[in-house]
C-alpha positions in Angstrom: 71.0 30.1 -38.0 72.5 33.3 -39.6 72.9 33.9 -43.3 76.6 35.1 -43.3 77.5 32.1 -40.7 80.2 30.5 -42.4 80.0 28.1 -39.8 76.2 27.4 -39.7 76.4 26.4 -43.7 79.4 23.6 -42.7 77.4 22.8 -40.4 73.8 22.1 -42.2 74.6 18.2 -43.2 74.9 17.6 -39.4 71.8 19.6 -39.0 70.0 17.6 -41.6 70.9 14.2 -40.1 69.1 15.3 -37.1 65.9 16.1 -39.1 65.9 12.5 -40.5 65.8 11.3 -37.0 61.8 9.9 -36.5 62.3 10.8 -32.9 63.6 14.2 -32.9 61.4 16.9 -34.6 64.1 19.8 -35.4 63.1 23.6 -36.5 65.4 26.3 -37.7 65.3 29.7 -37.4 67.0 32.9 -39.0 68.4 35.9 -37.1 67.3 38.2 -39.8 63.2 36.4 -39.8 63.2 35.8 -36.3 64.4 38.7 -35.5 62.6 39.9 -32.9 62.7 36.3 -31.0 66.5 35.9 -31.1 66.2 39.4 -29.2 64.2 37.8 -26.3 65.7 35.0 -26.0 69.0 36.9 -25.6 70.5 34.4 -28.1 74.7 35.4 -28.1 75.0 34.1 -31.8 74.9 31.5 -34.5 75.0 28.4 -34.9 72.9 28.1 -31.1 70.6 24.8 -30.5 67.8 24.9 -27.8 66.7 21.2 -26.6 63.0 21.3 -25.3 60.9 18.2 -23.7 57.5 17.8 -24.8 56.0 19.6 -21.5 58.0 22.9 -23.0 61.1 22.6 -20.1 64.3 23.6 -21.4 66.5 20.8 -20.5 69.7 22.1 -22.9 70.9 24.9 -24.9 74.4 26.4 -26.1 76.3 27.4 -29.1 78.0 24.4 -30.9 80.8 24.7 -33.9 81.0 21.0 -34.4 78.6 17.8 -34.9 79.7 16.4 -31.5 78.8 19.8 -30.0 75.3 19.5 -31.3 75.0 15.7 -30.1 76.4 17.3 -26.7 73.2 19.4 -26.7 71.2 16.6 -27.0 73.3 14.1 -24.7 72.9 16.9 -21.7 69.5 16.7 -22.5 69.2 13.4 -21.8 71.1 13.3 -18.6 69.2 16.3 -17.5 65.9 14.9 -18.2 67.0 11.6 -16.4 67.5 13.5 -12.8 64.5 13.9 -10.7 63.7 17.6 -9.8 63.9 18.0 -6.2 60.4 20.2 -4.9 61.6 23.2 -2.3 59.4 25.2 -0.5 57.8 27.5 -2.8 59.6 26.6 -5.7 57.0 24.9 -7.3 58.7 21.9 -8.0 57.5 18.6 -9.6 58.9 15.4 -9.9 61.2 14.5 -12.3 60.9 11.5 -15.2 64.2 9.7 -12.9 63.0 6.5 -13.8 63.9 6.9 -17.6 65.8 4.0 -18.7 69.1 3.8 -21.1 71.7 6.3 -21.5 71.2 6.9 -25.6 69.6 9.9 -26.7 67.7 7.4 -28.5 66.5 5.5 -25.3 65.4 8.8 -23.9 63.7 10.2 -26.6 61.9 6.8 -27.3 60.2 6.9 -23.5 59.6 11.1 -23.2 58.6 11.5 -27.0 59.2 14.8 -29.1 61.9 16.7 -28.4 62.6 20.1 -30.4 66.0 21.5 -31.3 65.5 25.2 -32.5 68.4 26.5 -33.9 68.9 30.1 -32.5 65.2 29.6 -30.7 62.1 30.8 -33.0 58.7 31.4 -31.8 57.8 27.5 -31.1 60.8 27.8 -28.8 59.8 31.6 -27.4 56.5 29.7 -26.3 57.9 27.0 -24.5 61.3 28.8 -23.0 59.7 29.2 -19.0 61.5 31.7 -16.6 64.0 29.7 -14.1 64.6 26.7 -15.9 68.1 25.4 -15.6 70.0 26.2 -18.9 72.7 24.0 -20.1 75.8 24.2 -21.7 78.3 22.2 -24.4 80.7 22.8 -21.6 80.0 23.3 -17.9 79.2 27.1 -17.5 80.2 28.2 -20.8 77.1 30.3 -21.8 76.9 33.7 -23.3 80.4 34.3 -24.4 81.6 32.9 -27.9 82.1 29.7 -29.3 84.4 26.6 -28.7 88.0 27.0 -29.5 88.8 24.4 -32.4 89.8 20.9 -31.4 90.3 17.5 -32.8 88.0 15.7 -31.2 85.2 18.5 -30.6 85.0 19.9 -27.2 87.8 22.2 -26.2 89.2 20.2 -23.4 93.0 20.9 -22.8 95.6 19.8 -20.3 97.6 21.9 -18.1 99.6 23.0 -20.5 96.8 23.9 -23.2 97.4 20.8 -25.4 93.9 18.8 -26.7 92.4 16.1 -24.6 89.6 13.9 -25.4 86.5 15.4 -23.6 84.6 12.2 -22.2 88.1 10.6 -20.6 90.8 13.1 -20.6 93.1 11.3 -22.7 95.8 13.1 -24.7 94.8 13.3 -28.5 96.7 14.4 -31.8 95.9 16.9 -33.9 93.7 14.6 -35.9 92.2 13.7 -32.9 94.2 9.7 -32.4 94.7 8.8 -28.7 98.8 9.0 -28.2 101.1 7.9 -25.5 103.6 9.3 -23.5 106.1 9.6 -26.3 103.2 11.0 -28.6 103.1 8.0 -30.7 99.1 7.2 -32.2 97.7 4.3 -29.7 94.1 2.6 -30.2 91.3 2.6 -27.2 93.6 0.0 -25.8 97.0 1.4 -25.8 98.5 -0.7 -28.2 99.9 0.9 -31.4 98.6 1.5 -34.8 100.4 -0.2 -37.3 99.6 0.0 -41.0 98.6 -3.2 -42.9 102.3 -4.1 -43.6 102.5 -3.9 -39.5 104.3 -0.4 -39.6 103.9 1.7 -36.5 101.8 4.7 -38.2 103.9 8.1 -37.7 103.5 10.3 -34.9 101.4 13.0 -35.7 102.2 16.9 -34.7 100.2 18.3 -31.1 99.4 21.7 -30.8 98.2 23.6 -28.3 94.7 24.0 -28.6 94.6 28.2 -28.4 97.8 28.3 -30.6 95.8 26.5 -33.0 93.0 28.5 -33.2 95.5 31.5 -34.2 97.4 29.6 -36.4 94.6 28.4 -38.4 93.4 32.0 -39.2 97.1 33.5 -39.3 96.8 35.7 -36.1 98.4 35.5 -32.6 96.4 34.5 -29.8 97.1 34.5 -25.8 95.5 32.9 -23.0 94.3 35.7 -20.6 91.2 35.2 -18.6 89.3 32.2 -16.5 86.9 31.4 -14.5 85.9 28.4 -12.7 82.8 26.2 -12.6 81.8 22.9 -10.1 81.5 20.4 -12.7 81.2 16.5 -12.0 82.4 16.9 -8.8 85.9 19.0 -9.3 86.9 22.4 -10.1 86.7 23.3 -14.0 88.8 26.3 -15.6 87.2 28.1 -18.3 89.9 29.8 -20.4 90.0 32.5 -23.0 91.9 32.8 -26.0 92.7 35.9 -26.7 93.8 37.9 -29.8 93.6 41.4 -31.1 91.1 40.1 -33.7 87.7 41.8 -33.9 85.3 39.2 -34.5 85.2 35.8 -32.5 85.1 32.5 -34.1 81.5 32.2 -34.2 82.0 35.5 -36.5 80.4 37.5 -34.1 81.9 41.2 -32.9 84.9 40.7 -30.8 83.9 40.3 -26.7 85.7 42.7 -24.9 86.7 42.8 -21.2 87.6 39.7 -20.1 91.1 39.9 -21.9 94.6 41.6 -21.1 96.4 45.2 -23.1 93.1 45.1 -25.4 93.0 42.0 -26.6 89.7 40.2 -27.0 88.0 37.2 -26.4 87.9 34.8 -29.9 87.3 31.1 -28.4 87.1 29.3 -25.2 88.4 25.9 -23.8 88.4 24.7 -20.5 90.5 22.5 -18.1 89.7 20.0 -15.4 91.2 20.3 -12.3 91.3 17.5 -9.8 90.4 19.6 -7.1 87.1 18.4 -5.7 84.0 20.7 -4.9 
């Protein structure tokens, strides 16, 4: 956590409602205290989670901006911890807990015991990080850029044309994050309409383009200038920046430079998913 993180202060009730969970022990720690260990562990900003096992493997870590971010830590954690590690010559490798049962965080943690969440990584964390681990990400190769562009539904999954999709099935979303069909009119998980209790069908709502958004919000033009891609769940993802000529990012760190076009710089990411296989 940082002291002059706007968005690590929204975020503390989401923080807190992990620490009443009896299965997940959670530590924070402050980039002015922990100074020397946020410098070691190369930690890009704040808000930043780091999910640990009890044997002190890494199994997740990444920035988040949103509650479902944070539970994404955690959720990637549990997937991860689920796959067996594969031994290669000279690689040291072990077996892996693949027999874990259930796909809740809460089934996980239940059968592996304590896991530890440090919040941009303290000493407890500094102990347990070991070199070569596989790190994890809130999105598939995100890592040491900025944070999430903003999006209804948390992460920043967009269609072709940049407009929000819902992360976990690719549907097309609202900008307060209802499910919509083809004519953009609010649909539940089954496709039928939403009516209001007279049987109404509730108002479409407007659908903005995610990195339009993100400048809108904060009265500022952004662009869409750089990607890269990533192998994720078998097909090609695109990791996007938008771009503005803003100097900080949205995590309200300095502006990241480099990556955009005519001197704009990098101030959130999104990504889309491709169905071209890898």
């Amino acid at each position: 956590m940082s002291e002059g993180c706007p968005v690590c202060r929204a975020l503390e009730p989401a923080v807190d409602h992990f620490a009443r969970d009896a299965i997940v022990a959670v530590r924070r720690f402050d980039e002015r205290r922990d100074a020397a260990v946020w410098r070691a562990l190369d930690v890009p900003g704040s808000p930043y989670a780091v999910a640990l096992g009890l044997d002190g493997m890494v199994l997740a870590k990444g920035t988040f901006n949103s509650p479902d971010q944070l539970e994404s830590v955690l959720a990637t954690a549990e997937r991860r911890a689920r796959e067996p590690v594969v031994s290669m010559p000279g690689a040291g490798g072990r077996p892996g807990p693949a027999g874990i049962d259930g796909t809740s965080r809460r089934g996980l943690l239940a059968r592996t015991g304590e896991a530890i969440v440090g919040l941009a990584a303290g000493r407890l964390v500094a102990a347990a990080v070991k070199p070569g681990e596989a790190e994890a990400f809130h999105f598939c190769g995100h890592t040491f850029t900025t944070a999430s562009c903003p999006h209804p539904t948390g992460l920043p999954r967009i269609d072709a044309h940049g407009y929000p999709l819902r992360a976990r099935d690719g549907r097309p979303v609202d900008d307060i994050g209802r499910l919509i069909d083809r004519h953009g009119h609010p649909i539940d998980e089954r496709g039928h309409a939403l009516r209001d209790p007279d049987g109404r069908r509730l108002p479409s709502a407007p659908r903005t383009k995610i990195c339009s958004r993100a400048g809108r919000d904060r009265h500022f033009r952004t662009w869409i200038d750089g990607s890269w891609y990533r192998c994720c769940g078998g097909h090609v993802r695109r990791l996007m920046d938008c771009c503005s000529y803003h100097s900080n990012r949205i995590n309200g760190d300095a502006a990241l430079t480099g990556y955009c076009y005519s001197g704009r710089a990098v101030f959130c990411t999104m990504y889309y998913d491709t169905h071209v296989p890898c």
